[in-house]
C-alpha positions as CSV (number, residue, x, y, z in Angstrom):
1,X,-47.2,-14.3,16.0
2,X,-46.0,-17.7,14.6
3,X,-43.0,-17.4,12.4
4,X,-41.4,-20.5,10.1
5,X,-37.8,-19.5,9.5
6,X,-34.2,-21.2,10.0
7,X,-31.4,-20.6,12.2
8,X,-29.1,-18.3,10.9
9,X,-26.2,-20.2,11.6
10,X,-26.7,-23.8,11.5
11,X,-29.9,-23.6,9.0
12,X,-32.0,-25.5,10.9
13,X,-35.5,-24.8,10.3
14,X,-37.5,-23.7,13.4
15,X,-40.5,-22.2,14.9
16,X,-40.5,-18.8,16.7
17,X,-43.2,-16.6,18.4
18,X,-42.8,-12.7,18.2
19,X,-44.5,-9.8,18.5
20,X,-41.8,-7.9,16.6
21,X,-41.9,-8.7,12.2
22,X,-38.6,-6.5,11.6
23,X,-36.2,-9.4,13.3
24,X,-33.8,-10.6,11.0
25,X,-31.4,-13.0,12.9
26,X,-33.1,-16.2,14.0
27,X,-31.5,-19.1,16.0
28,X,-32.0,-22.5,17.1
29,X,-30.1,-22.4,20.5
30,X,-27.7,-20.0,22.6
31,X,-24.8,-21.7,21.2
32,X,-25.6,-21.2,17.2
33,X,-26.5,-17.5,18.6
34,X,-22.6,-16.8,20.2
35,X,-20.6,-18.4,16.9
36,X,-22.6,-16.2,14.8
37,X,-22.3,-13.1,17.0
38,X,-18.4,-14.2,17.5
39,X,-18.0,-14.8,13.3
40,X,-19.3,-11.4,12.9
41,X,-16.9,-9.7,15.2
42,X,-13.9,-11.6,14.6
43,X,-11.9,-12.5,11.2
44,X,-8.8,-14.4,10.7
45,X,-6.1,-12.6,9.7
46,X,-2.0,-13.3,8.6
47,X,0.4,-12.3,10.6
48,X,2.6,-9.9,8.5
49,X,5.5,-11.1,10.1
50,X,5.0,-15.0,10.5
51,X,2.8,-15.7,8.4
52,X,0.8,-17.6,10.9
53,X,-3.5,-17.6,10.7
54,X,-5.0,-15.9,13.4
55,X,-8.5,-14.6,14.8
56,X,-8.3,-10.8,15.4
57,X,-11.5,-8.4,15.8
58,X,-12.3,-6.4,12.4
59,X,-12.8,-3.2,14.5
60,X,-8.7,-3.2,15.8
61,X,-7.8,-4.1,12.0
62,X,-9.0,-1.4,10.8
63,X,-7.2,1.2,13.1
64,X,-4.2,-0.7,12.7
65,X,-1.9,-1.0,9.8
66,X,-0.6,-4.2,10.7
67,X,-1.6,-7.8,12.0
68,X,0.4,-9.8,14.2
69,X,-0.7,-12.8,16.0
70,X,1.7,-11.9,18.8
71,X,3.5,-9.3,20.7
72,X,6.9,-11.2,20.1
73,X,6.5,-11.1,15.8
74,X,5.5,-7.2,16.6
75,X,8.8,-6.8,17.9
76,X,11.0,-9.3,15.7
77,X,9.3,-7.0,12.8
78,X,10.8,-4.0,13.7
79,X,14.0,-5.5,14.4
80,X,14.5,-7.5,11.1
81,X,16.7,-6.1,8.3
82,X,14.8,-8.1,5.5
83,X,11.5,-6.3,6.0
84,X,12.9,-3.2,5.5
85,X,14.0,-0.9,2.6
86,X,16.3,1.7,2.0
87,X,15.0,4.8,0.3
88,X,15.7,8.3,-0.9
89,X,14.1,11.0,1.0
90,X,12.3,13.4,-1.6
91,X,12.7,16.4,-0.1
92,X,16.6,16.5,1.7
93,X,18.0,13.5,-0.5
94,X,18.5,11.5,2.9
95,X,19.0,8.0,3.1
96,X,17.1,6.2,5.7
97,X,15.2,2.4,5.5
98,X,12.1,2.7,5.1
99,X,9.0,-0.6,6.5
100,X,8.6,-2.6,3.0
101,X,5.3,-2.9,3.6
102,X,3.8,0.4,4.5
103,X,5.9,1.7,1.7
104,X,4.1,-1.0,-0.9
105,X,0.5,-0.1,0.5
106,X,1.2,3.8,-0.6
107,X,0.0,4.9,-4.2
108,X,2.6,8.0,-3.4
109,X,6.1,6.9,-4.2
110,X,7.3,9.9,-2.3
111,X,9.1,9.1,0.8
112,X,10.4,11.4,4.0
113,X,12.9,10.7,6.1
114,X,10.9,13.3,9.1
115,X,8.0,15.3,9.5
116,X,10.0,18.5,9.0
117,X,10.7,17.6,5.1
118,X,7.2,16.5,4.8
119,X,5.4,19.6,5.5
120,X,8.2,21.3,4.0
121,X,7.1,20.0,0.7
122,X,4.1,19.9,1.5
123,X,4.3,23.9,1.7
124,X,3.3,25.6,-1.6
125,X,6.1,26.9,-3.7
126,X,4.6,30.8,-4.0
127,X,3.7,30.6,-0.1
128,X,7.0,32.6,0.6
129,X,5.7,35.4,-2.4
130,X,2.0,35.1,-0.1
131,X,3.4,36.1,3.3
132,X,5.6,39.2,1.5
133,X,2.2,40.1,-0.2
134,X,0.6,39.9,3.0
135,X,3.2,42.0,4.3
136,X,3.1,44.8,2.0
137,X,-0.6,45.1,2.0
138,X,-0.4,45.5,5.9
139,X,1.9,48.3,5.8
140,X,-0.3,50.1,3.1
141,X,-3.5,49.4,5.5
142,X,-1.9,50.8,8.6
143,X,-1.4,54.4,6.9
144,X,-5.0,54.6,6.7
145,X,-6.5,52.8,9.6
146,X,-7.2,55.8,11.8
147,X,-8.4,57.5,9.3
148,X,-11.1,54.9,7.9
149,X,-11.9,54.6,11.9
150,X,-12.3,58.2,12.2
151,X,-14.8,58.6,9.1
152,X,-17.2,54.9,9.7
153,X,-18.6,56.9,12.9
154,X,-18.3,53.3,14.2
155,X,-20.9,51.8,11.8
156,X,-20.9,48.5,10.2
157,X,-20.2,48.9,6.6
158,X,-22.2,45.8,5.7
159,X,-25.2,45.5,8.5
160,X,-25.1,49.2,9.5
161,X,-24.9,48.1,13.5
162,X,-23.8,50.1,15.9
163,X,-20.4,49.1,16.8
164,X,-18.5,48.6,20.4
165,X,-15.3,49.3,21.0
166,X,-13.6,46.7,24.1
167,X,-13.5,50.1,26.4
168,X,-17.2,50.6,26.4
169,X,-17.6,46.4,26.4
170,X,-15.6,45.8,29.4
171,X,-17.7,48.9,31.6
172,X,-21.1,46.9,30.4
173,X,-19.9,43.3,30.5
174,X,-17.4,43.0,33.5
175,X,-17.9,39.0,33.7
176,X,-17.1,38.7,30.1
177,X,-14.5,38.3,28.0
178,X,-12.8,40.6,25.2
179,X,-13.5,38.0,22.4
180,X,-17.3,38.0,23.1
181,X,-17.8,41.8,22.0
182,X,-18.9,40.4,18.4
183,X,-19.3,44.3,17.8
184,X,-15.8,45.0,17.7
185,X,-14.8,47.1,15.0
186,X,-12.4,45.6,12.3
187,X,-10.1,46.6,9.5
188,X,-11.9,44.5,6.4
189,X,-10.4,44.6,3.2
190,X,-13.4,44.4,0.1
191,X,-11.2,42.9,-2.0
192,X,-9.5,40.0,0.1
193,X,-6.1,39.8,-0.1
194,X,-6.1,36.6,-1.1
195,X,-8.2,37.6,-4.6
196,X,-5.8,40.0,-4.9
197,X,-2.6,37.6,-4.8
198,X,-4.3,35.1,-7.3
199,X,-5.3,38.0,-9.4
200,X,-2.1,39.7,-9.3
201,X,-3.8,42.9,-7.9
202,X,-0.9,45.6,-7.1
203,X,-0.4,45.7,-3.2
204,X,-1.4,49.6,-3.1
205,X,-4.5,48.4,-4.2
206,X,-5.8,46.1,-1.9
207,X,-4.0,47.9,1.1
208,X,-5.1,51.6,0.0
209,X,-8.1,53.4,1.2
210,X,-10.9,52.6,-1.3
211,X,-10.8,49.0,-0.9
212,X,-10.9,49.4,3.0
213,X,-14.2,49.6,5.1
214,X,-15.0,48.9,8.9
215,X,-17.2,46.1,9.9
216,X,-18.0,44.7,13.4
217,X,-15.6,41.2,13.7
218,X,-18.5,38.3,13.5
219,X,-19.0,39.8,9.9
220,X,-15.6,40.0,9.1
221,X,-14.7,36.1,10.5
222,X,-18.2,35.2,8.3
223,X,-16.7,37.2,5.0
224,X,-13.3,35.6,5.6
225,X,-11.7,35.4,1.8
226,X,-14.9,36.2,0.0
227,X,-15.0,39.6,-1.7
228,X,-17.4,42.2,-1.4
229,X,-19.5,41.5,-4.0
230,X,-19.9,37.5,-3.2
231,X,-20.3,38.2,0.3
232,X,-23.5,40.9,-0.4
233,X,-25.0,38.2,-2.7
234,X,-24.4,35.8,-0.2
235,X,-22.0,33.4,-2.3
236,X,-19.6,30.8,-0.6
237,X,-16.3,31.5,-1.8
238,X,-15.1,29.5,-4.5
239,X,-10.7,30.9,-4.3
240,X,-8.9,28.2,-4.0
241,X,-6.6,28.3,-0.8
242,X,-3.0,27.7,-1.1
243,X,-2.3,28.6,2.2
244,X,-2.9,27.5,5.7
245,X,-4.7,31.2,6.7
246,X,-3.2,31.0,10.6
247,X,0.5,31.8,8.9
């Protein structure tokens, strides 16, 4: 097919032959073909440090945070008092300086002086009150564990599967491992715990034997938070965390 178009780069007009209509990119000669390939990959940047212009690739800019044209103004930069601030941290009340720049790209005025106070703050304020709840509830579960065992007759409380305890997994499945027995039975609580923390539910509650049931473990890592009722209507759950749940 006979196509009237122009080079991309120089905006010469020329004559081409293809089979293929979707090409876009069009050139006159190898060369025009390489400065526009090259103009695509490659920007000109400032060097944070110098100030100087330089060509850089705009794949490496964006994974770094800063440009400079040489190794040498990389390590004046770290070196150099002027390019650096002193700051508070938020969290100890530390004093440490702190890379102007990085600090001025931020919209959070917060600064650390380690990674220890960041997480630290980072940490919710009632995540001390969470873990006690957690605690509390446990105990109250463990007085009835054997009991709730005893009385599911190993059934799932939500599918109504058999369920396989690791003893009888590990005489069938001798190749496989303990956390492949998706049939293992579990302590689920219908209420999470975590409802009950937002909600304020008293821990004799949520721990006591009415709001416990037995389910095999791939139903009780699918419920997670969710309670009872949203899990049977097969609603995502909608708490908000406020805690990392592997504490």
């Amino acid at each position: 097919m006979k196509i009237e178009t122009k080079c991309c780069h120089c905006d010469k007009p020329i004559i081409k032959y293809s089979r293929n209509k979707k090409v876009n990119n069009w050139f006159c000669s190898l060369e025009c073909k390489k400065i526009f390939s090259r103009n695509k990959t490659f920007g000109i940047f400032v060097c944070d440090y110098c100030g100087k212009p330089f060509e850089k690739k705009y794949s490496e800019a964006k994974r770094n945070k800063h440009n400079f044209c040489s190794k040498e103004c990389c390590i004046n930069s770290l070196t150099d008092e002027k390019y650096y601030i002193e700051v508070v941290c938020f969290e100890c009340g530390k004093k440490f300086k702190k890379y102007k720049k990085y600090r001025n790209r931020r919209n959070n005025k917060k600064d650390f002086c380690s990674q220890k106070c960041y997480f630290k703050n980072k940490k919710p304020k009632d995540l001390e009150k969470l873990k006690l709840y957690y605690y509390e509830v446990g105990r109250e579960t463990g007085k009835w564990e054997k009991q709730i065992l005893e009385e599911s007759q190993m059934i799932c409380y939500y599918t109504n599967q058999k369920l396989i305890i690791n003893e009888e997994f590990i005489k069938e499945n001798l190749n496989k491992h303990l956390n492949s027995n998706e049939l293992q039975p579990t302590i689920d609580h219908k209420i999470s715990i975590i409802f009950g923390f937002k909600n304020k539910i008293p821990t004799s509650i949520i721990g006591g034997k009415d709001n416990l049931c037995v389910c095999a473990r791939s139903v009780n890592r699918t419920k997670w938070i969710s309670t009872e009722k949203d899990f049977l209507k097969g609603n995502k759950c909608t708490i908000p965390l406020l805690y990392n749940p592997k504490v």
